[in-house]
C-alpha positions in Angstrom: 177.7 169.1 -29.2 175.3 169.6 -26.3 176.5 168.5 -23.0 174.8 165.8 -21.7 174.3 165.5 -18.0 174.8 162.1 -16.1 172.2 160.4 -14.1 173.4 160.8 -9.9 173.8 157.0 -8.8 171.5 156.7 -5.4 168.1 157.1 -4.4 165.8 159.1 -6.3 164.5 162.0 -4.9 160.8 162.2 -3.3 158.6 163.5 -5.9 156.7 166.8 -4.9 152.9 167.2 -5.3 152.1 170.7 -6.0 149.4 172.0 -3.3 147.2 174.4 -5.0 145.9 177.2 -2.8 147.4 175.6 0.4 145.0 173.0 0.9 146.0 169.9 2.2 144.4 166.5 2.1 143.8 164.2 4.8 145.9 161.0 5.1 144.1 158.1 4.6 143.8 155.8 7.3 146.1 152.6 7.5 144.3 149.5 6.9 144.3 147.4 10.1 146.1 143.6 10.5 143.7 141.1 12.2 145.8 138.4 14.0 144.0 134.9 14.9 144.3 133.5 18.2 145.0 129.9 18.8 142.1 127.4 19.5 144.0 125.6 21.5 147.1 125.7 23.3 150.2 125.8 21.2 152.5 123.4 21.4 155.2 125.4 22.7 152.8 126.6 25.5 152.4 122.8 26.0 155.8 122.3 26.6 156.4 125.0 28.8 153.7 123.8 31.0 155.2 120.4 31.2 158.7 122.1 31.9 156.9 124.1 34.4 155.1 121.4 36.5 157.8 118.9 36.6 160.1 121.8 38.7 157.8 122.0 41.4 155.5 119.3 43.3 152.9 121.7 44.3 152.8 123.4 40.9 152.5 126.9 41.9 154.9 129.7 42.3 156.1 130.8 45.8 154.1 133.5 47.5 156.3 136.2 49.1 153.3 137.1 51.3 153.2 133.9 53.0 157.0 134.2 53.6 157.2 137.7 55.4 154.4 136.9 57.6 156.5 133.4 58.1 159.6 136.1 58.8 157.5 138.2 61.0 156.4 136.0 63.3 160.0 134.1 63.9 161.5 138.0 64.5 158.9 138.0 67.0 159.5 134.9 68.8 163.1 135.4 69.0 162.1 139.1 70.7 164.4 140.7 68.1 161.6 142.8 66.8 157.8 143.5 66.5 158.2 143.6 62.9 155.8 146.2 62.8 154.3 146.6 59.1 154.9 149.8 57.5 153.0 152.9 58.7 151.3 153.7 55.8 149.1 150.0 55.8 146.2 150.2 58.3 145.2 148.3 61.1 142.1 147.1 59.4 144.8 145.2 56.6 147.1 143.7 59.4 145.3 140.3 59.1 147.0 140.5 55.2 150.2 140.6 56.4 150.5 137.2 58.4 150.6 133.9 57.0 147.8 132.0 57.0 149.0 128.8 56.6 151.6 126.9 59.0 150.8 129.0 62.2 148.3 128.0 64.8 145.4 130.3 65.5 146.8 131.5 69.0 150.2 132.3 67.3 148.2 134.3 64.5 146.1 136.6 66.9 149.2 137.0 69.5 151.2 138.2 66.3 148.0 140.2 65.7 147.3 141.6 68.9 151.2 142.7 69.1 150.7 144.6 66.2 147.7 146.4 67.3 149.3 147.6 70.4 152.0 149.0 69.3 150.5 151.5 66.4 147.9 152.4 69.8 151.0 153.3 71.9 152.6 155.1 69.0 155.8 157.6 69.2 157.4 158.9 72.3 156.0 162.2 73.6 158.8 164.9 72.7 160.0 167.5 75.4 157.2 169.9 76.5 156.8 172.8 78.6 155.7 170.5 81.8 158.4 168.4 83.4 155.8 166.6 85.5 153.8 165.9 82.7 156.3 164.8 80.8 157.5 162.4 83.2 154.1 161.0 83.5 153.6 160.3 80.2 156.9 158.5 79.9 156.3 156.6 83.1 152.7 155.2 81.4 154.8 154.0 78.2 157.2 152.1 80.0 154.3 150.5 81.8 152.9 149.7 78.7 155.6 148.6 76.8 156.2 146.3 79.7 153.0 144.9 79.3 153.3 144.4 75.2 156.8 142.9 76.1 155.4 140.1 78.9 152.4 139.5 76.2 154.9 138.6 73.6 156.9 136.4 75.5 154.0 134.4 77.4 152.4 132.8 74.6 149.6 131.3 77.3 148.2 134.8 77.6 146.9 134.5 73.6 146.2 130.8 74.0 142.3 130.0 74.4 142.7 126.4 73.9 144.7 125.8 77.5 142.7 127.8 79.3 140.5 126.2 82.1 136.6 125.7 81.7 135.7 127.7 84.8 132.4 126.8 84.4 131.3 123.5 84.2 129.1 122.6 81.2 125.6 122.5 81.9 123.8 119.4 81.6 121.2 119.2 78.6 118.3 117.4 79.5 117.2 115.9 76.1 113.4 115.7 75.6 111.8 112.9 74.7 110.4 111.9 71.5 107.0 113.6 70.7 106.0 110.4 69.0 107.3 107.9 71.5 105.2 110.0 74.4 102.0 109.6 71.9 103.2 105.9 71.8 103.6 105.7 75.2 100.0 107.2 76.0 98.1 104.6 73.3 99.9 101.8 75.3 98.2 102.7 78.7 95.1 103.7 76.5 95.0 100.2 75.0 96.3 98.0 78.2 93.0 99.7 79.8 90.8 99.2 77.3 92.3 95.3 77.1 91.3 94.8 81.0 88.1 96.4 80.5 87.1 94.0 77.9 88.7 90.9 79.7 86.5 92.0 83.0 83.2 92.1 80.4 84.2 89.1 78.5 84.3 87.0 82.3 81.1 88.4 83.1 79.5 87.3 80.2 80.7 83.9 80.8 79.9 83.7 84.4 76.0 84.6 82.3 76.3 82.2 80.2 77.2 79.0 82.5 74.7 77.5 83.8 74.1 77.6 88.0 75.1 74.2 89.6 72.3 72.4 91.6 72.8 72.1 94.9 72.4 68.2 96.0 70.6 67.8 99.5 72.1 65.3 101.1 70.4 63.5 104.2 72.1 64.4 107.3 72.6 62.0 110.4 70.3 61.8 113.1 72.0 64.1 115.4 72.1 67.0 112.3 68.2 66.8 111.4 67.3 67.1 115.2 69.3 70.4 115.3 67.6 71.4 112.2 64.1 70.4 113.4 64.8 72.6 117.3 66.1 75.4 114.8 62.9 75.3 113.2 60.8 74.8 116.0 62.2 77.9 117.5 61.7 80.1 114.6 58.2 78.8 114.3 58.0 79.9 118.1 59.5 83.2 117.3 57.0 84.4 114.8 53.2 84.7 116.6 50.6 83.8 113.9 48.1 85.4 115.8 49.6 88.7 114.8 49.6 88.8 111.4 46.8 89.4 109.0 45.3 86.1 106.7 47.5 86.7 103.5 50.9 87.5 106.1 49.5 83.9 107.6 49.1 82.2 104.2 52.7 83.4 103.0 54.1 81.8 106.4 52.3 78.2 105.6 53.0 78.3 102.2 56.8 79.0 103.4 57.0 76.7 106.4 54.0 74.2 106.0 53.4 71.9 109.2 55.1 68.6 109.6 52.4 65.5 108.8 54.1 62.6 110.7 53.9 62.8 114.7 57.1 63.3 117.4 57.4 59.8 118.0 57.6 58.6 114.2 59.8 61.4 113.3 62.5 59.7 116.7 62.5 56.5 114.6 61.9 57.2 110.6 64.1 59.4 109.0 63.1 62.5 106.3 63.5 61.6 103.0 65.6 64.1 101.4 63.7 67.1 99.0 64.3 66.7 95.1 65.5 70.0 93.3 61.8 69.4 91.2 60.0 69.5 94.6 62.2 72.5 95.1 61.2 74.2 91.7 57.6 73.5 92.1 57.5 74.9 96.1 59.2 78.3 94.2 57.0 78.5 91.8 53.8 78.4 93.9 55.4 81.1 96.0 56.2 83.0 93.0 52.6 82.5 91.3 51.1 83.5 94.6 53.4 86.7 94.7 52.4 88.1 91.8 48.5 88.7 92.5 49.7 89.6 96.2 51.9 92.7 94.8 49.3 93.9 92.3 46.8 94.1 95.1 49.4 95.7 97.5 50.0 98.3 94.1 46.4 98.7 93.7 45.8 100.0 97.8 48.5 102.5 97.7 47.1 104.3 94.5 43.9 104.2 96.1 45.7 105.4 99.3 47.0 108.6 96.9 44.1 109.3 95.0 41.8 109.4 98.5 45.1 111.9 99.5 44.7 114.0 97.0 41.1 114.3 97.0 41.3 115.2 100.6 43.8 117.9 100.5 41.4 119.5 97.8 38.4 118.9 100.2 40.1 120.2 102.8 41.6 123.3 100.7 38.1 124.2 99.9 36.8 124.0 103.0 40.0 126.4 104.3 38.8 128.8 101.9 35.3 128.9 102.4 36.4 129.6 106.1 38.3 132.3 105.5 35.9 134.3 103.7 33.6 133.4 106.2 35.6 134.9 108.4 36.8 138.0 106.6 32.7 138.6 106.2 32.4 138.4 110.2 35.5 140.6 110.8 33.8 143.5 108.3 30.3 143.3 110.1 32.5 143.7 113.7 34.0 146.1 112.2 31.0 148.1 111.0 29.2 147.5 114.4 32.0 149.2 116.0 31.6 151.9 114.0 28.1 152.4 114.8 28.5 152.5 118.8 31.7 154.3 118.9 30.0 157.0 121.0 29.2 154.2 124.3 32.1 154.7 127.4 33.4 151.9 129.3 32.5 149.0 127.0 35.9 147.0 126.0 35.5 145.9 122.3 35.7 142.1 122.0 38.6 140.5 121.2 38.3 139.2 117.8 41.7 138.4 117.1 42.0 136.2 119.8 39.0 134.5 118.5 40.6 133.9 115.1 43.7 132.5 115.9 41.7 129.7 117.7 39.0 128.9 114.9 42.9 128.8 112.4 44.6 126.4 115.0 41.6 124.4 115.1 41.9 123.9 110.7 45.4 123.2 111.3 44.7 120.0 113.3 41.8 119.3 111.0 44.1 119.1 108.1 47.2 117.6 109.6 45.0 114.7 110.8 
């Protein structure tokens, strides 16, 4: 009987493509997993939140930042050490390194300033070929580090706010209101115009009333004998005889003579002038005026025309003189001509001669 061979227990072995002619086929590529994301927060991420801000009241985590600049500055003030950052951060990032919360500003630029100063001293100098030199140079550190050392310890060196006000602020004069000074000017502008038209309205009204009477009262005997010397000395004063018959008229009509004789007047008394008798005595004057003034108008336009029709009379005569006279002077002059050749004669004295006939005009015309 043919042997029969027994099946290996295990895993069956991987089953071998052939490659004909050595080519092989590119893998195809594994189809990718898409994963959704959450909407909204899970609940587990829930709870952790909740977990998270019941731990702390300000529900943040702590900033170690904050903290070494705390550290810094309290190595500082205890003058252990500068706490100098490390060489490698610049000056321009020191403001980083301090804490920006919890320390005043002056404590925050001394720390600052500190730091600055100390990277711009940097090393010691090592040994060099000058001993002087050397010496020198560490003679200026020590100076300096002095210096940094008193500026950390006196905190009133970084402190602006107790410094003194050396100058004493300067007092602002505030301007005023451009619309209260335009206010200001339409006041006075209107308080004139008010007493301008106050002054107008009151002399409208001192127009408009009418002028009191006055009442003539008689007078006691002693009063109207005064009166009547008065007038009998101005009547005395003024000579009638002088004046011309309408100067004379005016005076009567003015002052007329008193009918009643000396020795009536001693014992009766005036009876006292109405305000009609008044009236009517101004109105005669006033009726007589009027002709008196167009006649007085009338003789001085007379007066000017008979002025100007002398000055042209007299013009023309001036003229017709002086050609006259310019006809004389050519004839002289034409005679003089013509007996040149005679010795010892003087030639007249025509000059002379015109000058007086000129003078004479003069007075002519003046007059």
């Amino acid at each position: 009987m043919p042997e029969v061979k027994k099946s290996r227990k295990g895993r069956p072995p991987k089953a071998k493509t052939p490659e004909p002619n050595g080519y092989k086929s590119p893998e195809q590529p594994l189809a990718g997993t898409k994963v959704a994301l959450p909407v909204a927060d899970t609940p587990v991420i829930q709870r952790n939140k909740e977990l998270r801000g019941g731990k702390g009241s300000k529900g943040k985590r702590r900033s170690s930042l904050s903290m070494r600049g705390r550290r810094a500055s309290s190595l500082i003030d205890s003058g252990a050490s500068n706490a100098l950052p490390h060489r490698e951060v610049g000056t321009a990032d020191f403001f980083k390194h301090i804490a920006d919360d919890g320390l005043p500003e002056p404590r925050r630029m001394r720390q600052l300033l500190i730091w600055c100063a100390t990277r711009a001293i940097g090393e010691k100098p090592k040994g060099g070929s000058d001993p002087d030199e050397q010496s020198a140079r560490l003679a200026a550190r020590q100076i300096q580090e002095e210096v940094l050392r008193e500026f950390s310890n006196n905190s009133d060196l970084s402190n602006w706010f107790s410094r003194e006000d050396l100058n004493p602020p300067a007092v602002v004069v505030k301007k005023p209101n451009p619309r209260n000074v335009q206010n200001t000017e339409k006041i006075k502008e209107l308080e004139e115009h008010i007493q301008k038209l106050q002054k107008e309205r009151q002399a409208l009204n001192a127009l408009s009333r009418q002028p009191a009477i006055p009442s003539v009262k008689p007078d006691s005997q002693p009063d109207q004998q005064t009166t009547k010397q008065s007038r009998k000395s101005q009547r005395e004063e003024v000579d009638s005889s002088l004046l011309d018959p309408s100067q004379q008229a005016i005076l009567k009509s003015l002052d007329p003579p008193t009918q009643p004789s000396e020795g009536d007047s001693s014992t009766t008394t005036r009876p006292p002038i109405t305000p009609s008798a008044i009236s009517a005595q101004l109105s005669r004057v006033t009726t007589s005026l009027a002709p008196t003034l167009d006649t007085f108008a009338a003789g001085i336009h007379d007066i000017e025309l008979y002025r100007a029709s002398a000055d042209t009379v007299s013009s023309r005569i001036l003229r017709t003189c002086a050609q006259r006279l310019e006809e004389r002077d050519a004839q002289n002059t034409q005679r003089l001509h013509a007996i040149e050749g005679t010795e010892g004669e003087s030639p007249p004295r025509f000059k002379q001669d015109l000058g007086l006939i000129l003078g004479a005009l003069s007075r002519v015309e003046r007059r």
